[in-house]
C-alpha positions as CSV (number, residue, x, y, z in Angstrom):
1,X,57.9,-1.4,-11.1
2,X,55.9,-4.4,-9.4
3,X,55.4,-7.2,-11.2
4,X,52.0,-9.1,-11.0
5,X,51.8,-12.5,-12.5
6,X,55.2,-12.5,-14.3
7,X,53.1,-9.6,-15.9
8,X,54.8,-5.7,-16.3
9,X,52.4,-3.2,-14.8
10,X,51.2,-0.1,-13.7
11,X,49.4,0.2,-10.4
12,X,47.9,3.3,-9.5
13,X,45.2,5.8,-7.4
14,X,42.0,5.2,-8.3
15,X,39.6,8.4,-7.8
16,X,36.0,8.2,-7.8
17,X,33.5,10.5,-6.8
18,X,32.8,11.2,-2.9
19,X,35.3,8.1,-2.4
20,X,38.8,7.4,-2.5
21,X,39.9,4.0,-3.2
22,X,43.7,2.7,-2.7
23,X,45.4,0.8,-4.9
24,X,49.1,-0.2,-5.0
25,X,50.9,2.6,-6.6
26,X,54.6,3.8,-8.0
27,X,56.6,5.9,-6.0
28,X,56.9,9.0,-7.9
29,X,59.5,10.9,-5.9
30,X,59.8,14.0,-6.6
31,X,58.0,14.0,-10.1
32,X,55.4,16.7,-10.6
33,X,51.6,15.9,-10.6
34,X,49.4,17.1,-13.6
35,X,47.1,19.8,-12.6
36,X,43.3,18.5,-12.1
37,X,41.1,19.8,-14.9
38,X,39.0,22.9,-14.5
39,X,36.2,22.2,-11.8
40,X,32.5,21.8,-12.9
41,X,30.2,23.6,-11.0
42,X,27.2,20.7,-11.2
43,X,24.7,22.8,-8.9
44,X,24.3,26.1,-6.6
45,X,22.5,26.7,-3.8
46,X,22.1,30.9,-1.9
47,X,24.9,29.4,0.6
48,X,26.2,26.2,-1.2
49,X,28.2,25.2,-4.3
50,X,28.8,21.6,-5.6
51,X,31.9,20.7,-8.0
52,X,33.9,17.8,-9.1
53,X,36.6,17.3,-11.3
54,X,38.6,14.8,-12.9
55,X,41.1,12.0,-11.1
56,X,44.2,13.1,-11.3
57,X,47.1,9.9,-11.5
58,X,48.5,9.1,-8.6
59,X,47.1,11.7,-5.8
60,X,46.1,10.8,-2.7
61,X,43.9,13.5,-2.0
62,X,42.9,17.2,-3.2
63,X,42.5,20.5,-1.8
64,X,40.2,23.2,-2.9
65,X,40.8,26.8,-2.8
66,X,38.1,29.6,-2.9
67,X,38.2,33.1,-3.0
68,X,35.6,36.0,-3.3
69,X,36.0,38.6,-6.3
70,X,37.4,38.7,-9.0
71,X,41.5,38.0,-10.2
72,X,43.8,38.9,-7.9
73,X,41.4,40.4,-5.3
74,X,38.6,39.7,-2.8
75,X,38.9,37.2,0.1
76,X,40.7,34.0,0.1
77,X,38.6,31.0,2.5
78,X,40.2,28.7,4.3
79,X,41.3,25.3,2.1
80,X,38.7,22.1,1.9
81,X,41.1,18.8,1.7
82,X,38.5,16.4,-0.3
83,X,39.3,13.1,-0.5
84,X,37.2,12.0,-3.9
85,X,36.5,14.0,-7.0
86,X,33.5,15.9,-5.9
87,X,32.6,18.4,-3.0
88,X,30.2,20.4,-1.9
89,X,31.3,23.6,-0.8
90,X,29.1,25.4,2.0
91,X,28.8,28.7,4.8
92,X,29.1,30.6,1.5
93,X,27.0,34.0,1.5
94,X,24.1,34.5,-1.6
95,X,24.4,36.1,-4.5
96,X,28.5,36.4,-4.3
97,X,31.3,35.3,-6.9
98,X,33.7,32.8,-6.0
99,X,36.6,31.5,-7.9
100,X,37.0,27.6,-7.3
101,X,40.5,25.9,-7.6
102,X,41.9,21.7,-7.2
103,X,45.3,21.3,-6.4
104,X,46.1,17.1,-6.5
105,X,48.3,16.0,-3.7
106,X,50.6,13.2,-3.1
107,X,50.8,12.3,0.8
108,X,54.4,11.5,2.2
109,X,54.7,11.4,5.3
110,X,58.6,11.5,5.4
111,X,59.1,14.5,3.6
112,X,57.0,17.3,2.4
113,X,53.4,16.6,0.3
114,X,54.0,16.9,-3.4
115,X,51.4,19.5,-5.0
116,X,50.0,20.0,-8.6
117,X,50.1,23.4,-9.9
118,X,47.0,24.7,-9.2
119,X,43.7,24.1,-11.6
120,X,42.4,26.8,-14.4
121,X,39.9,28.7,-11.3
122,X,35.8,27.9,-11.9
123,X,33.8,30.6,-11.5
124,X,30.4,30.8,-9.5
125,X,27.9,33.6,-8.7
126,X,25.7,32.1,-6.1
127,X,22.1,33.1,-6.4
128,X,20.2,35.4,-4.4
129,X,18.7,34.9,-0.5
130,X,15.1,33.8,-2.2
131,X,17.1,31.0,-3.6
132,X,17.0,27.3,-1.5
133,X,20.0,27.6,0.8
134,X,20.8,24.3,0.8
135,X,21.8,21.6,-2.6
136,X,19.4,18.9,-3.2
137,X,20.6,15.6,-2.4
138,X,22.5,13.9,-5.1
139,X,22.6,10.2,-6.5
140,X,19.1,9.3,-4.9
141,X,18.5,5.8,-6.1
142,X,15.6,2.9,-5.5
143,X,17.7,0.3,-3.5
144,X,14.5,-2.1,-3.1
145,X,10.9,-2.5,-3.9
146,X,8.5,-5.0,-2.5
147,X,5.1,-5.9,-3.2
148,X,4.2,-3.0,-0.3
149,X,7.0,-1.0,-0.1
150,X,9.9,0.8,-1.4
151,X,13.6,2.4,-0.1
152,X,15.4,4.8,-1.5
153,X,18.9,5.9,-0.4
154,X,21.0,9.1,-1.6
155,X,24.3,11.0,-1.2
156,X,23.9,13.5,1.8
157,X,23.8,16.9,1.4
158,X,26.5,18.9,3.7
159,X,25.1,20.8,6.5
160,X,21.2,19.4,6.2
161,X,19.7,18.2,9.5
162,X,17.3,16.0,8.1
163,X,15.6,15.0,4.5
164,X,11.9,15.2,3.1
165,X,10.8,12.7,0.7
166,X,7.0,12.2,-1.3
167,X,5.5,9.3,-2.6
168,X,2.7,9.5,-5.4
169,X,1.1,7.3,-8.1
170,X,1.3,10.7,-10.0
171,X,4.3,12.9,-11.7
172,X,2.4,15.6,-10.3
173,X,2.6,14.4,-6.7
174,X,-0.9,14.8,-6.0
175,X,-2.5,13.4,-2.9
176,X,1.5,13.0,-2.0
177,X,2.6,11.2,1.3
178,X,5.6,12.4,3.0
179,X,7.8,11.1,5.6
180,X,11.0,12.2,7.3
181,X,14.8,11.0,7.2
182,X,17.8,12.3,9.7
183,X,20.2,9.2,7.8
184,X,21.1,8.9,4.2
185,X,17.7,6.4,3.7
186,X,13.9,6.0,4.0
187,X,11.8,3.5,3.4
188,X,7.9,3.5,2.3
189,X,5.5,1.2,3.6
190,X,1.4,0.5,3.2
191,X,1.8,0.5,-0.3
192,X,-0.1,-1.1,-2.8
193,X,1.1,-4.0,-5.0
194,X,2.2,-3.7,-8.5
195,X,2.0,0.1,-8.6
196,X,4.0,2.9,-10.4
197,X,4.7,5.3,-8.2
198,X,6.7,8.7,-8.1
199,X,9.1,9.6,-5.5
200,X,11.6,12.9,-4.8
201,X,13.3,14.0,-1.5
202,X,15.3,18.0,-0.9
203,X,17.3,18.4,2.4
204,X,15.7,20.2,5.1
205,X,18.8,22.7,7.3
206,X,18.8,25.1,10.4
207,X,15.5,27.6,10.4
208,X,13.6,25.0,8.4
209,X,16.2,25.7,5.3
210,X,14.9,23.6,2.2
211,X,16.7,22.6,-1.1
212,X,14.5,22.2,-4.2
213,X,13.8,19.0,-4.9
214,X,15.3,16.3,-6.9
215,X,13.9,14.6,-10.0
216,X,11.5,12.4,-9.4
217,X,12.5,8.3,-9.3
218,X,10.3,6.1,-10.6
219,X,9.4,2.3,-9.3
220,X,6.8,-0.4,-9.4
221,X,6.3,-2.8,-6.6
222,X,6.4,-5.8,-7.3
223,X,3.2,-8.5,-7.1
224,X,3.1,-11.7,-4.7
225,X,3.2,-14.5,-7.0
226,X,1.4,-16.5,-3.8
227,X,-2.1,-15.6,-3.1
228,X,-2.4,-13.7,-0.2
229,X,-5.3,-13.9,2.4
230,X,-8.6,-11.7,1.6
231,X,-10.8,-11.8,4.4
232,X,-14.5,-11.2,3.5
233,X,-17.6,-11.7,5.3
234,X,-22.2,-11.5,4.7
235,X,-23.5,-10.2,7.9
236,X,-27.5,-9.3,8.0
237,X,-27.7,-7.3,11.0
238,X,-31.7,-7.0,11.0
239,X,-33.0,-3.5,10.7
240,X,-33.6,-1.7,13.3
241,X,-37.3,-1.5,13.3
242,X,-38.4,-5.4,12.5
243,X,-38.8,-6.2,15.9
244,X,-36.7,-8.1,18.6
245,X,-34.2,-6.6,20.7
246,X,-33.6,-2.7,19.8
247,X,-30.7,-1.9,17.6
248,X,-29.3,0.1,20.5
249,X,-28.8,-2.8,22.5
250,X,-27.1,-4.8,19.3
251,X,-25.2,-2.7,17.9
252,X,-22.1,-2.9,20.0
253,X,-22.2,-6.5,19.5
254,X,-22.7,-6.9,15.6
255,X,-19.9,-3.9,15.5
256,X,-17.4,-6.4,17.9
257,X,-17.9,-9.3,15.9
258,X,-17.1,-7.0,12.4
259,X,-13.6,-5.6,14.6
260,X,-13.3,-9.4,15.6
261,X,-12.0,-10.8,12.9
262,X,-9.6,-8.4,10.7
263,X,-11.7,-8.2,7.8
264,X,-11.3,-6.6,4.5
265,X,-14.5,-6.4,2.7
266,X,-18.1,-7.2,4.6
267,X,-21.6,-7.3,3.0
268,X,-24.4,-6.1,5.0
269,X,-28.0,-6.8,4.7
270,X,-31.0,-5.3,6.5
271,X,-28.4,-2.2,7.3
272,X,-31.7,0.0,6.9
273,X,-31.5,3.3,5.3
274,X,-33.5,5.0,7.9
275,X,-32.5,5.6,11.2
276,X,-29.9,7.0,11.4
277,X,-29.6,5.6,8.6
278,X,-28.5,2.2,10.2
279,X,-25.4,1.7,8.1
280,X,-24.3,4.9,8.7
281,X,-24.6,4.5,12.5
282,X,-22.9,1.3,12.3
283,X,-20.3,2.7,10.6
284,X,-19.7,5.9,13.0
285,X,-19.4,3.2,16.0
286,X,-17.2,0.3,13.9
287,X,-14.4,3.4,12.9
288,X,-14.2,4.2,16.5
289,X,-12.3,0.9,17.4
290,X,-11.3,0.1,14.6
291,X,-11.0,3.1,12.0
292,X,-10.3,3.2,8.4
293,X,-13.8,1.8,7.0
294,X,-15.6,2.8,4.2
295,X,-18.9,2.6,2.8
296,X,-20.3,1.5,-0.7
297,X,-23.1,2.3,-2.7
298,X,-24.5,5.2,-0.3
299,X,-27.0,6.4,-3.3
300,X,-28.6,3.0,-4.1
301,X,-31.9,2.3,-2.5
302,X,-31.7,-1.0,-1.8
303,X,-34.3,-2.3,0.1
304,X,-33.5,-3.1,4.5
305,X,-30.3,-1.7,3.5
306,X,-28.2,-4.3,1.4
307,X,-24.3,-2.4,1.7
308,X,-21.1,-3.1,1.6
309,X,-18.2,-1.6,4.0
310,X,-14.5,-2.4,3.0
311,X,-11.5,-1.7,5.3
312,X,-9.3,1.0,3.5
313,X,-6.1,0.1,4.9
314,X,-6.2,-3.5,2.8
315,X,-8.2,-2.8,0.0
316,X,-9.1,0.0,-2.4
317,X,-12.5,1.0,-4.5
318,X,-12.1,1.5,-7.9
319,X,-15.7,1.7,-9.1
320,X,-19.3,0.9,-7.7
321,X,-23.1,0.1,-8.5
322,X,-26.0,-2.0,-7.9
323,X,-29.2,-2.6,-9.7
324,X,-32.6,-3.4,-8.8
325,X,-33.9,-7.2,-9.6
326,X,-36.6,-6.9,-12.2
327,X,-38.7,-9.6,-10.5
328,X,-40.4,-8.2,-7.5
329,X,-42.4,-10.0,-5.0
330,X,-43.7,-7.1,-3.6
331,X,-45.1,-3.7,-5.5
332,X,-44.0,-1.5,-2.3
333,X,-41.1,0.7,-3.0
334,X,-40.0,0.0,0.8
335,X,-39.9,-3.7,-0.4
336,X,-37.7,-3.8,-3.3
337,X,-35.2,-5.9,-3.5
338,X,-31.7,-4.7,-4.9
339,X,-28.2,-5.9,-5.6
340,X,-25.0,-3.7,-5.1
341,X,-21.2,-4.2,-6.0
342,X,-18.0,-3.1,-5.8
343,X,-14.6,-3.1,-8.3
344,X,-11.6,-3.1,-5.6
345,X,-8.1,-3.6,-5.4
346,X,-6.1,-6.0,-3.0
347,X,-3.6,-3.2,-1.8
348,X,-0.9,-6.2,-0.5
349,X,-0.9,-8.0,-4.3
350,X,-2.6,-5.8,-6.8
351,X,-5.4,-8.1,-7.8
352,X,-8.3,-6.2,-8.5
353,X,-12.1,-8.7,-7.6
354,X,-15.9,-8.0,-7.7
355,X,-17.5,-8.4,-4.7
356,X,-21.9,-8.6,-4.9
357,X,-24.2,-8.0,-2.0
358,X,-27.7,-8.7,-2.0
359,X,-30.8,-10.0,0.1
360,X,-33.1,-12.4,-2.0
361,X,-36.7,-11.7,-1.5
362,X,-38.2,-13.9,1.3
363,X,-41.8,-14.1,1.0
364,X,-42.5,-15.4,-3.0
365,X,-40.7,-18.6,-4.0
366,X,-40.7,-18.0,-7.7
367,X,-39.4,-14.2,-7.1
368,X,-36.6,-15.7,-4.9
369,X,-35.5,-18.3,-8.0
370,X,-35.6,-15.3,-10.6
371,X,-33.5,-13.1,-8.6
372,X,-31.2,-15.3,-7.7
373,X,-31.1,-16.7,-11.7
374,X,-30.3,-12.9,-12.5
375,X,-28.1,-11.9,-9.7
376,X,-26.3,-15.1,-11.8
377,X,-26.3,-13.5,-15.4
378,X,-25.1,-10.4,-13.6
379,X,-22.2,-11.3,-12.6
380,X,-21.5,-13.6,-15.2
381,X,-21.3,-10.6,-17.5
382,X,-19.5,-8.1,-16.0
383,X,-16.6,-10.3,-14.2
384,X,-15.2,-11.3,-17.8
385,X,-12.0,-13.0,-16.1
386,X,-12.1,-11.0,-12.8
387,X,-12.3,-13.0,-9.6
388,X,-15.6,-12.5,-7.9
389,X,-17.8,-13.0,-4.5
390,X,-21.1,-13.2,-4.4
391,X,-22.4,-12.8,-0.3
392,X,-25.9,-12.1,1.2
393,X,-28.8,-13.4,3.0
394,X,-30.7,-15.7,-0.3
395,X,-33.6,-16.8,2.0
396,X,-33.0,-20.5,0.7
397,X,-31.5,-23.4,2.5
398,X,-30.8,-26.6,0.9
399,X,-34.0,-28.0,2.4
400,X,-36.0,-25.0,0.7
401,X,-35.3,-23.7,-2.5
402,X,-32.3,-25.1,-3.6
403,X,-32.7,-23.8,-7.0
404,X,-31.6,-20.4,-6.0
405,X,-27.8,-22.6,-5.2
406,X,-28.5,-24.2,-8.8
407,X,-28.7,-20.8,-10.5
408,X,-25.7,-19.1,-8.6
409,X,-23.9,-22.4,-9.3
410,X,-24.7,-22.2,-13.0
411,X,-22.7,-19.3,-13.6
412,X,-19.4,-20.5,-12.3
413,X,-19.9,-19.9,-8.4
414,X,-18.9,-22.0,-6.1
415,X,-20.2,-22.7,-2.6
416,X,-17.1,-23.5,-0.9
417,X,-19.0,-25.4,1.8
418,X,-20.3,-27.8,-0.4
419,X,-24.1,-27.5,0.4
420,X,-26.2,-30.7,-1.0
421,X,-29.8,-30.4,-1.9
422,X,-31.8,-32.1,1.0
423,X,-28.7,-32.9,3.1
424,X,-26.1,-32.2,5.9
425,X,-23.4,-33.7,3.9
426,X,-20.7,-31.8,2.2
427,X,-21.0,-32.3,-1.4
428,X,-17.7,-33.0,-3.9
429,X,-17.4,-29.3,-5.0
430,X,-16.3,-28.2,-1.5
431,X,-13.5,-26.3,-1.6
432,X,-12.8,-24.8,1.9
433,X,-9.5,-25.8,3.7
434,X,-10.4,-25.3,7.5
435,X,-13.8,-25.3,9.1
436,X,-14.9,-23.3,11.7
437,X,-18.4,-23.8,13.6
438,X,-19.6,-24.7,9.9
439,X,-21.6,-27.4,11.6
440,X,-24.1,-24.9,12.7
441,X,-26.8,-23.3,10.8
442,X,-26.7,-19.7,9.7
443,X,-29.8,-18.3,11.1
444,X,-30.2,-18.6,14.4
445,X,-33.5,-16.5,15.2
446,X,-32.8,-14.9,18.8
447,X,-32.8,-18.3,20.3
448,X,-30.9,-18.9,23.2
449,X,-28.5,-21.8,22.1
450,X,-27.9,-23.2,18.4
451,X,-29.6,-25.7,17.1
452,X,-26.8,-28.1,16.6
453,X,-28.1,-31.3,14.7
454,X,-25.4,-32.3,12.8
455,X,-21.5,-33.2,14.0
456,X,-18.7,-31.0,12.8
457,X,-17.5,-32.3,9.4
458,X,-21.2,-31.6,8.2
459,X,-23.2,-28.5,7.0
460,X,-25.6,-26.6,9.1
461,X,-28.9,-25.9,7.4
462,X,-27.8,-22.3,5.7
463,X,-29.9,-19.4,4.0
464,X,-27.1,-17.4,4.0
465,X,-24.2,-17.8,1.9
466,X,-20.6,-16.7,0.2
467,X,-20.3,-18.0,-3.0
468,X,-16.7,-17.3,-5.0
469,X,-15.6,-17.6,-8.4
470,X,-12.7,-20.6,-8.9
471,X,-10.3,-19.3,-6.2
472,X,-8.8,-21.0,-3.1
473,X,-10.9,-20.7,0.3
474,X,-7.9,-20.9,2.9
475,X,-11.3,-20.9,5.8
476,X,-14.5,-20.6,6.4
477,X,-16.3,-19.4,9.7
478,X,-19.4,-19.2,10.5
479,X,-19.4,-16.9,13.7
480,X,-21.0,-18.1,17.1
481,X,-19.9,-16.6,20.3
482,X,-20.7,-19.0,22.9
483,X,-20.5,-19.3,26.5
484,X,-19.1,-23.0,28.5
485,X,-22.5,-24.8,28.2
486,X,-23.1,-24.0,24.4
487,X,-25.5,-20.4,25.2
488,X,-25.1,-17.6,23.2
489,X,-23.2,-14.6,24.8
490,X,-26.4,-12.5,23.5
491,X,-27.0,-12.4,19.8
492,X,-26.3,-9.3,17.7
493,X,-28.0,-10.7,15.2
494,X,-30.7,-13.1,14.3
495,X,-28.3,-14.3,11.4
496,X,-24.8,-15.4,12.1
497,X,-21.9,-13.4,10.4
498,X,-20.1,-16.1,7.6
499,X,-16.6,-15.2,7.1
500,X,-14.1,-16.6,4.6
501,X,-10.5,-16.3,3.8
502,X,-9.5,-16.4,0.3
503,X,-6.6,-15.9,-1.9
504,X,-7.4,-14.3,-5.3
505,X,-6.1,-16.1,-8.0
């Protein structure tokens, strides 16, 4: 008998299942060992048998006997030494009986093993050959989730060559995505934030073998509780058939600038619904660098084409719309002026925003103030506490019709440049970080060189805009490509692309 502490005690083997751990034990000499209970036969497989049983006091190991048949007859296999309190038995032929028996050991190595008698025999009929040859993996747990992925890890199944596992946000595994194991572990990435979803894995043997699969394991990723980056950017990319340099010609460029800068959500103006229809064409060409772009609001009519495209590896639509301004400048059908919007879903944190597009009609002051007053109530109304961004082309600098800024700002918008009524200067509700080119003005009419007028803590003159609800603007760009003396590399556009990162509250 040791003595721990001063303290009498018994020290002995301590069997788990698929694991033997050591502990200091008594030598027993050549006392008997209890016979392990009857085995349970957890699961069956056409060629495979799983069963445990319970620790036996102070063995070292067990061995496992099976034979064919019935009592007394059939075909005895060759013993399985197990160390731990569960096996898997496999090579065993479909629809057969076998009889299953544990026999606790002792190890000495100076004289010969000690055995228990034998175990009461379990007793197995395996199923047929249209049964899965192989067992499903046991134990599969969630070891970690993160705000865009999850691992899972499980107990290997004897014999399998490699492992399948699905991922859904249903218990139906609907629209599933799959990926491939040959180790004990996976892990899923590209998720989205703060999501349920549903995962299950089966072991894939020899001639594409498969075991059913397991239950499915649920988990949530989690949410960021730091903002992270949204990049969104208002691009009018001037129909094709206003005049100026052909659409052919531009096109490459307006679609390089969009691939330039990584963005998640962009709205478009003057993407005109016929030829081609414009959007659709700028679309085709920006998914072939760059795919994995969507399109919004393909049945409005919105007049010149007022669109949004979002990128669907970083965010996801939930729901879409637009409406038509009730104030019209113009009683042409071609020149109706529209609004459109879309509900998504920040895949890396969860946050859900509104994002509006719209082009403000150009030729009737009074029209322009009246949309822009209602593009206001709009959005007022259906963000209730939803973050939301408000981009387009509003035909009104702060040297002309200001009061279209006044009405945005009157719902709770915020220019995060700071734009002043009558002025360069930044105003005190600026709310942009870093500044890029924000010195220069947003249109820039096919001329050769900006008109730069103002140093580069100032405001250009602008007429297009991003406005956001209270959230923090990390940056704000608005896009020039310039050569070494201050030229334009050859416009895309007659209107700069304005791009801002932002981090959704």
């Amino acid at each position: 008998m040791y003595r721990l502490g001063g303290i009498a005690a018994l020290l002995f083997i301590t069997l788990t299942a698929g694991a033997l751990v050591l502990s200091p034990r008594i030598d027993i000499g050549a006392a008997s060992l209890d016979a392990p209970t009857t085995p349970r036969v957890s699961e069956s497989a056409a060629t495979m048998v799983r069963v445990s049983w319970r620790p036996v006091l102070n063995s070292d190991y067990y061995e496992l006997t099976v034979q064919t048949g019935g009592k007394g007859t059939g075909k005895k296999l060759a013993p399985v030494k197990v160390e731990g309190t569960e096996a898997q038995l496999s090579n065993l032929a479909p629809d057969t009986k076998y009889r299953i028996r544990v026999t606790a050991v002792v190890d000495r190595p100076k004289r010969s093993d000690l055995l228990s008698s034998p175990s009461e025999p379990a007793i197995v009929r395996t199923p047929g050959r249209d049964a899965p040859a192989l067992l499903v993996p046991s134990s599969p747990t969630i070891t970690e989730a993160r705000n865009t992925s999850v691992s899972v890890g499980w107990e290997p199944t004897v014999t399998a060559t490699g492992y399948a596992l699905e991922i859904a946000t249903n218990p139906k595994f609907e629209s599933a995505h799959e990926v491939r194991s040959d180790s004990r572990t996976a892990t899923f990435s590209d998720l989205d934030a703060a999501t349920k979803y549903f995962i299950r894995l089966r072991a894939i043997g020899r001639n594409d073998a498969l075991s059913n699969w397991t239950q499915a394991l649920e988990s949530r990723t989690t949410q960021p509780s730091d903002p992270l980056p949204l990049a969104v950017a208002s691009y009018n990319v001037k129909c094709h058939s206003c005049g100026g340099p052909s659409w052919r010609s531009r096109r490459p460029g307006v679609v390089a600038t969009i691939a330039s800068r990584q963005l998640d959500v962009v709205g478009l103006q003057e993407a005109q619904q016929s030829g081609g229809p414009q959007f659709d064409d700028l679309l085709d060409a920006l998914n072939d660098i760059q795919p994995g772009w969507k399109l919004t609001n393909r049945e409005v009519n919105g007049t010149l084409g007022d669109r949004i495209i979002y990128n669907t590896d970083r965010v996801r639509l939930i729901k879409e719309g637009g409406g038509r301004y009730h104030h019209q400048g113009n009683g042409r059908e071609y020149h109706q002026r529209f609004f459109v919007w879309g509900l998504f879903r920040q895949r890396s944190s969860g946050k859900r925003f509104l994002f509006y597009s719209t082009h403000l009609d150009p030729n009737s002051v009074p029209t322009r103030v009246e949309q822009g007053a209602e593009l206001a109530k709009v959005v007022e109304s259906m963000r209730g506490k939803l973050p939301a961004i408000v981009v387009g082309d509003m035909n009104a600098s702060q040297y002309h019709v200001y009061d279209v800024h006044r009405a945005l700002s009157s719902a709770g918008l915020i220019d995060p440049l700071g734009v002043m009524p009558s002025s360069h200067a930044v105003g005190p509700t600026a709310t942009v970080e870093r500044r890029i080119n924000t010195n220069y003005d947003s249109f820039n009419d096919f001329a050769s060189r900006p008109k730069v007028s103002v140093g580069p803590g100032l405001n250009g003159t602008y007429i297009d805009y991003i406005f956001t609800t209270p959230m923090r603007v990390i940056e704000y760009e608005n896009v020039v490509n310039l050569d070494s003396e201050g030229h334009y590399r050859g416009a895309a556009s007659d209107h700069n692309m304005l791009r801002a990162i932002v981090g959704l509250p």
